[in-house]
Backbone as XML, in Angstrom:
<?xml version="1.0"?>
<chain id="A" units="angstrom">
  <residue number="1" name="UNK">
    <atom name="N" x="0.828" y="-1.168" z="0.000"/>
    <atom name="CA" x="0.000" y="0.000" z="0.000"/>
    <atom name="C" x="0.883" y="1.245" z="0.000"/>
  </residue>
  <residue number="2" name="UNK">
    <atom name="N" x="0.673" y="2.321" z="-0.993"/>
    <atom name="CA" x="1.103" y="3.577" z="-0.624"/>
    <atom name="C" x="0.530" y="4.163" z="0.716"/>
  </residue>
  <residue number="3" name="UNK">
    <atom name="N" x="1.933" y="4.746" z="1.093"/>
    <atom name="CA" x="1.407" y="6.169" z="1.591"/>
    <atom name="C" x="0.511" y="6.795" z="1.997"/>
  </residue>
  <residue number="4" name="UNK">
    <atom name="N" x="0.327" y="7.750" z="0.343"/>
    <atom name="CA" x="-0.520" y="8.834" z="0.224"/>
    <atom name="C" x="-1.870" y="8.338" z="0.184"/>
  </residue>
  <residue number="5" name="UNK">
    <atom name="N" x="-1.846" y="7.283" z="-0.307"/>
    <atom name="CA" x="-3.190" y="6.169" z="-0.301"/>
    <atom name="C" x="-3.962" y="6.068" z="1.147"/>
  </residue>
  <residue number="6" name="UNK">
    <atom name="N" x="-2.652" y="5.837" z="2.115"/>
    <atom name="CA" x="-3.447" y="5.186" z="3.601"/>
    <atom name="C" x="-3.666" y="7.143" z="4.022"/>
  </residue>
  <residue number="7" name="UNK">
    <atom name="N" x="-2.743" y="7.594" z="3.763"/>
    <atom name="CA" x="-3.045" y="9.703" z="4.473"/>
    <atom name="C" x="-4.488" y="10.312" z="4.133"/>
  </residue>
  <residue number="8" name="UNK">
    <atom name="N" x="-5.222" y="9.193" z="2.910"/>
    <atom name="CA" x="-6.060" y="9.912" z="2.804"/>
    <atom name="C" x="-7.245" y="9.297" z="3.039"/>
  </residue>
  <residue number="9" name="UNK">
    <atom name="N" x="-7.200" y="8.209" z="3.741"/>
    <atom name="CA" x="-7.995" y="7.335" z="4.597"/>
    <atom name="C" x="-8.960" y="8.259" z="5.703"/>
  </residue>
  <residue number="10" name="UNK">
    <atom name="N" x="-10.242" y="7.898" z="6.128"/>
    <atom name="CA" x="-10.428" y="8.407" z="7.402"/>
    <atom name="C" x="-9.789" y="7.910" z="8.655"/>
  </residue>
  <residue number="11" name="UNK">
    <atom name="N" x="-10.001" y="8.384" z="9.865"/>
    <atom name="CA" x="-9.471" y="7.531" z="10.951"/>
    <atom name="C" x="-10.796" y="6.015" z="11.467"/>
  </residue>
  <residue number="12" name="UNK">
    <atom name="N" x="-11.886" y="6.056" z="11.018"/>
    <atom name="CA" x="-12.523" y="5.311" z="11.037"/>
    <atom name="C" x="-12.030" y="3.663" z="10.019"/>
  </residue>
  <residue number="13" name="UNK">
    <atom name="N" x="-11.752" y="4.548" z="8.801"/>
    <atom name="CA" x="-11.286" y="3.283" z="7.527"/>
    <atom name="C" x="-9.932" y="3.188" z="8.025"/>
  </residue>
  <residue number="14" name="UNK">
    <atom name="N" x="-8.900" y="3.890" z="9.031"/>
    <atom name="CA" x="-7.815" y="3.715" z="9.542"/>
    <atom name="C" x="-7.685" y="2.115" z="10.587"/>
  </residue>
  <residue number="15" name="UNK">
    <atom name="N" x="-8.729" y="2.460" z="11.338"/>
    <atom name="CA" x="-8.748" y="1.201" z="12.307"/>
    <atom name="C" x="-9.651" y="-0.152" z="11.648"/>
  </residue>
  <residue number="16" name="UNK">
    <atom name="N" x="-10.306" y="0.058" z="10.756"/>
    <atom name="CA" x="-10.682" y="-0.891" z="9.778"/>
    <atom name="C" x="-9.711" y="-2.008" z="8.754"/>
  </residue>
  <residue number="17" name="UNK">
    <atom name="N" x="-9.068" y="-1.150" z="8.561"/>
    <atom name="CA" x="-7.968" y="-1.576" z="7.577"/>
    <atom name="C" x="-6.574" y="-2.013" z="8.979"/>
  </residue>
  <residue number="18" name="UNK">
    <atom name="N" x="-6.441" y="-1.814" z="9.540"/>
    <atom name="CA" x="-5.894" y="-2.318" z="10.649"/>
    <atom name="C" x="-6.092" y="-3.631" z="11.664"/>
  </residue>
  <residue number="19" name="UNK">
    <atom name="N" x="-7.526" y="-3.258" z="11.660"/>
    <atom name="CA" x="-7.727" y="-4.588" z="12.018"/>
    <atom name="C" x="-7.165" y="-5.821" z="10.985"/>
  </residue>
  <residue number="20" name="UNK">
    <atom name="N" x="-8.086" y="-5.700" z="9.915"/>
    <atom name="CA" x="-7.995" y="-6.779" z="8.532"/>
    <atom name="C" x="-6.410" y="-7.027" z="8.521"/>
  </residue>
  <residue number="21" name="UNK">
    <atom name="N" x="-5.904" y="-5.906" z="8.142"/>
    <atom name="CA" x="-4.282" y="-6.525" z="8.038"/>
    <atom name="C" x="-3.867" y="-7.259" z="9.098"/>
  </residue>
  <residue number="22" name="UNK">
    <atom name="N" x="-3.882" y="-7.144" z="10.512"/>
    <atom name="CA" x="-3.409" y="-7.741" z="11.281"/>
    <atom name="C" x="-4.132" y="-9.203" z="11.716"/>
  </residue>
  <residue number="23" name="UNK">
    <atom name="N" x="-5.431" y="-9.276" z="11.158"/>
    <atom name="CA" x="-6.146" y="-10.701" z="10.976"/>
    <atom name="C" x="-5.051" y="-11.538" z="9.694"/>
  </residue>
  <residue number="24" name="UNK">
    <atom name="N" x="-4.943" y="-11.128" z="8.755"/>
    <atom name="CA" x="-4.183" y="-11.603" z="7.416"/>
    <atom name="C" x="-2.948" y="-11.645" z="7.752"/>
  </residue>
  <residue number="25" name="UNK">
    <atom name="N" x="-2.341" y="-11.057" z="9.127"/>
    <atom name="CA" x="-1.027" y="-11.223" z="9.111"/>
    <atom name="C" x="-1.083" y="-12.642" z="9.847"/>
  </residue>
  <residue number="26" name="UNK">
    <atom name="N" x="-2.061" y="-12.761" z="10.993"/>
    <atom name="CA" x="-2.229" y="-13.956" z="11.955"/>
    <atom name="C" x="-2.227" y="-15.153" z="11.001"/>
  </residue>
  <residue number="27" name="UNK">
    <atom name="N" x="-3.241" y="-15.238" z="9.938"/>
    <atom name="CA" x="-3.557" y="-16.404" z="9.405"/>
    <atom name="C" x="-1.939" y="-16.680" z="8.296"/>
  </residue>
  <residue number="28" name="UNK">
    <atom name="N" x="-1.567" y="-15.408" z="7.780"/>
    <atom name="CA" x="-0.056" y="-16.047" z="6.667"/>
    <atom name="C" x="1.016" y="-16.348" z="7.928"/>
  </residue>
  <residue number="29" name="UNK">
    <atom name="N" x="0.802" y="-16.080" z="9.457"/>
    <atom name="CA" x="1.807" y="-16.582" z="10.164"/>
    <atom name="C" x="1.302" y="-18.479" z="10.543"/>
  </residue>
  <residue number="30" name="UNK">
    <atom name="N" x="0.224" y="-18.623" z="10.485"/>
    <atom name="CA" x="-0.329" y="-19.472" z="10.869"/>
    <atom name="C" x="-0.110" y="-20.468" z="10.258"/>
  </residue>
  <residue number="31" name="UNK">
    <atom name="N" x="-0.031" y="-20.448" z="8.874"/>
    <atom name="CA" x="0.157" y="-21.198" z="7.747"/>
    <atom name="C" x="1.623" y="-21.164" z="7.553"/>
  </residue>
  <residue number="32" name="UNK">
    <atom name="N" x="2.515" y="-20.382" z="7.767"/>
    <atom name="CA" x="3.787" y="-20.796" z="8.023"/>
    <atom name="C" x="4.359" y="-21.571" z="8.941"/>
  </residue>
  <residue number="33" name="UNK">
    <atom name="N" x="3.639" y="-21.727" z="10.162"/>
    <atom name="CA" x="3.976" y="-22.450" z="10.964"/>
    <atom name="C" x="3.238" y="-23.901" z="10.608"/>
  </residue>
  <residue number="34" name="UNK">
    <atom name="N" x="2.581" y="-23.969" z="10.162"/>
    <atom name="CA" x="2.341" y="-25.528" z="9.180"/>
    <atom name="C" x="3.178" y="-25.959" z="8.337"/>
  </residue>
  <residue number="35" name="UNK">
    <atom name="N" x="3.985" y="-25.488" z="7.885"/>
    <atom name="CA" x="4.731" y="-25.497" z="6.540"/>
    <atom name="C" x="4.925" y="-25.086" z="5.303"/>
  </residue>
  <residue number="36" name="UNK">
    <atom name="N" x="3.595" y="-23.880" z="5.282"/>
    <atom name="CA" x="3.200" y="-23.250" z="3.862"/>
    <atom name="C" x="4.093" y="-22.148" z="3.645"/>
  </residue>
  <residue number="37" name="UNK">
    <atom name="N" x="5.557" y="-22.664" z="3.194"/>
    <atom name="CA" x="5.903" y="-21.377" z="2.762"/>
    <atom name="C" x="6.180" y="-20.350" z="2.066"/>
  </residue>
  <residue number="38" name="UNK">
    <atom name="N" x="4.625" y="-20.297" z="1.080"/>
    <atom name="CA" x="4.382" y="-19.439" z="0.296"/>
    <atom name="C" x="4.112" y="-17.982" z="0.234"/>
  </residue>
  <residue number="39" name="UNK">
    <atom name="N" x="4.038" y="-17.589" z="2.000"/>
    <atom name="CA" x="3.286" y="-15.884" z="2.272"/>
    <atom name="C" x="4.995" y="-15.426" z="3.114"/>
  </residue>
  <residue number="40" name="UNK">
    <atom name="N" x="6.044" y="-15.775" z="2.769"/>
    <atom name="CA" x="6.787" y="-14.895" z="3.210"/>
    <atom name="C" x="6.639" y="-13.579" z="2.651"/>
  </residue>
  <residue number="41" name="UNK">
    <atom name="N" x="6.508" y="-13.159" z="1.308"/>
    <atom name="CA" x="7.071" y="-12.216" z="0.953"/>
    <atom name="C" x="5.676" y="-11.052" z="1.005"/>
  </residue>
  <residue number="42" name="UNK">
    <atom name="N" x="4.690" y="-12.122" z="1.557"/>
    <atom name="CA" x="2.893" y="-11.248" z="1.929"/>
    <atom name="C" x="3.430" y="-10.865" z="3.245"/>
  </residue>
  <residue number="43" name="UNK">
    <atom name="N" x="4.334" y="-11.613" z="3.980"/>
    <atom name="CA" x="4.275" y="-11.661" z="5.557"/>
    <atom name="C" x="4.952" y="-10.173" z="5.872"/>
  </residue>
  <residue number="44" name="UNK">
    <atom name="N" x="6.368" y="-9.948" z="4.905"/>
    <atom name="CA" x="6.541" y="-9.019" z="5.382"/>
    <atom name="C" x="5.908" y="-7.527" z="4.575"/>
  </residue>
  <residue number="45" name="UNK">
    <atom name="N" x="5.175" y="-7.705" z="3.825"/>
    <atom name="CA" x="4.496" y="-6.583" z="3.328"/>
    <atom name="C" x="3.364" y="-5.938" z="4.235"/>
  </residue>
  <residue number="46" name="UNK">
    <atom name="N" x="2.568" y="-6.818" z="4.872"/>
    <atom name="CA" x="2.003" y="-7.271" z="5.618"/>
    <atom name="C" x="2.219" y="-6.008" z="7.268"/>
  </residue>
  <residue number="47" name="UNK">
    <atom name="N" x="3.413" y="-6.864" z="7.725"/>
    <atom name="CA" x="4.287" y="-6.195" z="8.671"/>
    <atom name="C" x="4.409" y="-4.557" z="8.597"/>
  </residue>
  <residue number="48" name="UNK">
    <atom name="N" x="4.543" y="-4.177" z="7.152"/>
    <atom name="CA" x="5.015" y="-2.868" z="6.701"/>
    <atom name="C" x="3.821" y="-2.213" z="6.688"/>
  </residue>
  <residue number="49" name="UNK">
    <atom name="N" x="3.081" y="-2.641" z="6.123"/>
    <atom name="CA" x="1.250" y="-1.945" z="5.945"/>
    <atom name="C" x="0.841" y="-1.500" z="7.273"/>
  </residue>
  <residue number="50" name="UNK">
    <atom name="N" x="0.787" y="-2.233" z="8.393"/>
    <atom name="CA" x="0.222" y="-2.382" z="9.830"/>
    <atom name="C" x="1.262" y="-1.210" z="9.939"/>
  </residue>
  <residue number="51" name="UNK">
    <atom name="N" x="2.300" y="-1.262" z="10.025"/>
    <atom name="CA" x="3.514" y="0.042" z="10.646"/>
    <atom name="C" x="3.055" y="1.357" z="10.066"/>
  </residue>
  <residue number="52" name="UNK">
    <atom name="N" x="2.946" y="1.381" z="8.833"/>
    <atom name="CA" x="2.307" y="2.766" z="8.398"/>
    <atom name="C" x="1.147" y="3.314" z="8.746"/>
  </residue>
  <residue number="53" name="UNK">
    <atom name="N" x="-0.309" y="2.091" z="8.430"/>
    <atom name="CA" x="-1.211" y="2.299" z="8.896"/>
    <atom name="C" x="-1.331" y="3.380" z="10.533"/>
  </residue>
  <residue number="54" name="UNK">
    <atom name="N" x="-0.119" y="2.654" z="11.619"/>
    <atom name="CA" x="-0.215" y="3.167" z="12.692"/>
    <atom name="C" x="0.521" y="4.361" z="12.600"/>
  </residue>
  <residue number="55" name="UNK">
    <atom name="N" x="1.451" y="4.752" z="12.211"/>
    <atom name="CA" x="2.306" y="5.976" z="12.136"/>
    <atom name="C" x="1.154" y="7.040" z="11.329"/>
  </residue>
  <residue number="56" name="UNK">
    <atom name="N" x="0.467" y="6.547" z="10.114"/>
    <atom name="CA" x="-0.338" y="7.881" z="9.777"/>
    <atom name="C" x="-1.401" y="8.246" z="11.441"/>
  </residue>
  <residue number="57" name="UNK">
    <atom name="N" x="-1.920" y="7.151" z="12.130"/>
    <atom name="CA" x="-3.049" y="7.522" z="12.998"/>
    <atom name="C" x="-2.426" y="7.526" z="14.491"/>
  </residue>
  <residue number="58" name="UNK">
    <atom name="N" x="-1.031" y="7.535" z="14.250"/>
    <atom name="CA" x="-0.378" y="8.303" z="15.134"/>
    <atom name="C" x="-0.279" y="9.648" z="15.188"/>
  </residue>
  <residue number="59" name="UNK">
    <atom name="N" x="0.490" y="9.731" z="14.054"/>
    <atom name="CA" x="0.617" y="11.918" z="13.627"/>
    <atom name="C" x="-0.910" y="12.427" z="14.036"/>
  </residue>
  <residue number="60" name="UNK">
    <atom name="N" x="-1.564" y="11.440" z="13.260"/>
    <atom name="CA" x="-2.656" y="12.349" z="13.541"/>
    <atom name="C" x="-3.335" y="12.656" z="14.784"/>
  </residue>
  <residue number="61" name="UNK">
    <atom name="N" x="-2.846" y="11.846" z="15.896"/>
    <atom name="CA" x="-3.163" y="11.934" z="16.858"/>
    <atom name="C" x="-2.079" y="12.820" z="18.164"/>
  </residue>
  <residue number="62" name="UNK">
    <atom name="N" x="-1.323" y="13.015" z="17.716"/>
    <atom name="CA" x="-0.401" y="14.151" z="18.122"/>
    <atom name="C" x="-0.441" y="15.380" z="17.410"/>
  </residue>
  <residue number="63" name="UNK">
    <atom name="N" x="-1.200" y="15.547" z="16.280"/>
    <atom name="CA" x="-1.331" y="16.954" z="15.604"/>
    <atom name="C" x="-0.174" y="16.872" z="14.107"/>
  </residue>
  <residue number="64" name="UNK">
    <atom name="N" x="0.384" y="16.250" z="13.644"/>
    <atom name="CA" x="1.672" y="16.506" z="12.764"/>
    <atom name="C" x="0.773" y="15.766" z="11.778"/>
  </residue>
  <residue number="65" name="UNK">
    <atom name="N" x="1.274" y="15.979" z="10.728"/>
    <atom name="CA" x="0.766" y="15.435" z="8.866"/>
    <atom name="C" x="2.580" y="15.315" z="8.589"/>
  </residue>
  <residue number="66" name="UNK">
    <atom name="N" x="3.997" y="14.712" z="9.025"/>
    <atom name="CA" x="4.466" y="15.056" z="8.201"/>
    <atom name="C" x="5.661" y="15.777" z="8.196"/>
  </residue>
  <residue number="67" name="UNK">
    <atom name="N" x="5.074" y="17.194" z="8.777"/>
    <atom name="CA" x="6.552" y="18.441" z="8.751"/>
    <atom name="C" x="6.906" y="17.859" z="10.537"/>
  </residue>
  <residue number="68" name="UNK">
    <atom name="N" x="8.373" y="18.480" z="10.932"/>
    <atom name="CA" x="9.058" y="17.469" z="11.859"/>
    <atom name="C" x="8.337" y="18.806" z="12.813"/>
  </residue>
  <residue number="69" name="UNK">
    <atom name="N" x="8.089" y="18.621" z="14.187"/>
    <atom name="CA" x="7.945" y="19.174" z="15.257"/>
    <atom name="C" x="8.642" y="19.859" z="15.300"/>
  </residue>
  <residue number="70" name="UNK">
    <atom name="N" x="7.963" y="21.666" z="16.291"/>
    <atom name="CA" x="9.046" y="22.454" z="16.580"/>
    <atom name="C" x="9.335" y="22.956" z="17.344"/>
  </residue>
  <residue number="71" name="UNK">
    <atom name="N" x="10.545" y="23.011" z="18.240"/>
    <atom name="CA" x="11.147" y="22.922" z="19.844"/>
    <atom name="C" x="9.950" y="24.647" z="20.048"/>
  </residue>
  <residue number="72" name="UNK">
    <atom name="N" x="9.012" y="24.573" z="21.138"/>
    <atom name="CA" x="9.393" y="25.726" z="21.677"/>
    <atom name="C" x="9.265" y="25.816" z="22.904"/>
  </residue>
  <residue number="73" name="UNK">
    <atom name="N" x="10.416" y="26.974" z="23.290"/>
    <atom name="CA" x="11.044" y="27.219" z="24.431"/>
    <atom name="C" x="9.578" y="27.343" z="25.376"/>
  </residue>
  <residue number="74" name="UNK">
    <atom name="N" x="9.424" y="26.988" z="26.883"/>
    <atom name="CA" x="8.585" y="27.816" z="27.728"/>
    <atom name="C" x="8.801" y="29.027" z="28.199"/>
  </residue>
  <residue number="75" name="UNK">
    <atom name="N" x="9.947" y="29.484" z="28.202"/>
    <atom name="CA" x="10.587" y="30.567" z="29.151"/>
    <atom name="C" x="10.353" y="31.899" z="28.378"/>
  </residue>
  <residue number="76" name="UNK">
    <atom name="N" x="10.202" y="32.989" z="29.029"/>
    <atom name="CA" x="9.397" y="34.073" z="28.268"/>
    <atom name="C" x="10.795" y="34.500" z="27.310"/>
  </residue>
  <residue number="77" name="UNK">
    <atom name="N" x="10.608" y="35.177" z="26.203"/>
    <atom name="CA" x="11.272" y="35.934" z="25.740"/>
    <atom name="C" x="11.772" y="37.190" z="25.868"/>
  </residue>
  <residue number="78" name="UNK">
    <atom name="N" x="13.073" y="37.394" z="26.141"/>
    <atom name="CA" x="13.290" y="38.930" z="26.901"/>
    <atom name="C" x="14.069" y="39.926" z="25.622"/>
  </residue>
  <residue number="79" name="UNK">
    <atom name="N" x="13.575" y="40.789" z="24.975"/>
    <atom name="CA" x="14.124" y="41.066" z="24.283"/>
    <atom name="C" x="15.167" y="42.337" z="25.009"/>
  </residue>
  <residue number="80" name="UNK">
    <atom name="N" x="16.914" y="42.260" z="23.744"/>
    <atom name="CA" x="17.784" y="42.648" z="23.788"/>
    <atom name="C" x="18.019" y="44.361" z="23.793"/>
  </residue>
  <residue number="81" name="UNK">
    <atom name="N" x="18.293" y="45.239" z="25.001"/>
    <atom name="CA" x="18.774" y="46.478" z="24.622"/>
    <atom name="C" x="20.186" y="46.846" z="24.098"/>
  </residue>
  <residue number="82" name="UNK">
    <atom name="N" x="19.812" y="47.697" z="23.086"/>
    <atom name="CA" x="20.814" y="48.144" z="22.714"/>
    <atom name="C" x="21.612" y="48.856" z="23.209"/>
  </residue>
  <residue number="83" name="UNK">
    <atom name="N" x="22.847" y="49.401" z="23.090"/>
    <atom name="CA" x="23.904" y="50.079" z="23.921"/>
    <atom name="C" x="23.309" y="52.012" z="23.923"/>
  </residue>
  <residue number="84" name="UNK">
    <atom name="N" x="22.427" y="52.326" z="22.458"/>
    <atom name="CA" x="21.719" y="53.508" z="22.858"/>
    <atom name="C" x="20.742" y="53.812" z="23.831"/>
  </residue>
  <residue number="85" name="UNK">
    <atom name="N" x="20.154" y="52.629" z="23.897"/>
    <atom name="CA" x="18.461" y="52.329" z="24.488"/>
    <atom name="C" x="18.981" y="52.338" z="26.676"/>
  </residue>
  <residue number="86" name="UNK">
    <atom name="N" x="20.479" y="52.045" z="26.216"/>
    <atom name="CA" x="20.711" y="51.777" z="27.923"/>
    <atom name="C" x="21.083" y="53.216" z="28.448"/>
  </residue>
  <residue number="87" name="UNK">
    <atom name="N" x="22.076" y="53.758" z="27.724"/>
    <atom name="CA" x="22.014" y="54.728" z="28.418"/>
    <atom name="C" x="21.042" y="55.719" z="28.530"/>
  </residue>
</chain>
């Protein structure tokens, strides 16, 4: 799955599609542990989908889409006098 595909998901079709993948991940682990080892390369796609899925409805749940967080200070700002302004 892209991306931009899952960003433009609701958060409703977010936990929908979350669930399902992580049902489909249970059953291609399930079947590997039988001997079927045909869903490795589903298994780890699989793995990757669920990780994004949660990182988009993470951001969104801290406020970010994306651009990196930005430090700000608590402490008030004191602005600088100049050497005219002092005397």
């Amino acid at each position: 799955m892209e991306l931009t595909k899952i960003r433009n998901w609701s958060d409703d079709e977010l936990k929908i599609e979350e669930v399902k993948a992580s049902e489909q991940l249970f059953r291609i682990r399930f079947q590997a542990k039988l001997g079927q080892n045909e869903g490795v390369k589903k298994l780890r796609e699989l793995r990757k989908d669920i990780a994004r899925i949660k990182t988009v409805a993470r951001e969104r749940a801290i406020g970010i889409h994306g651009a990196a967080p930005v430090a700000v200070s608590a402490a008030p700002v004191k602005a600088k006098k100049t050497k005219k302004e002092a005397k």
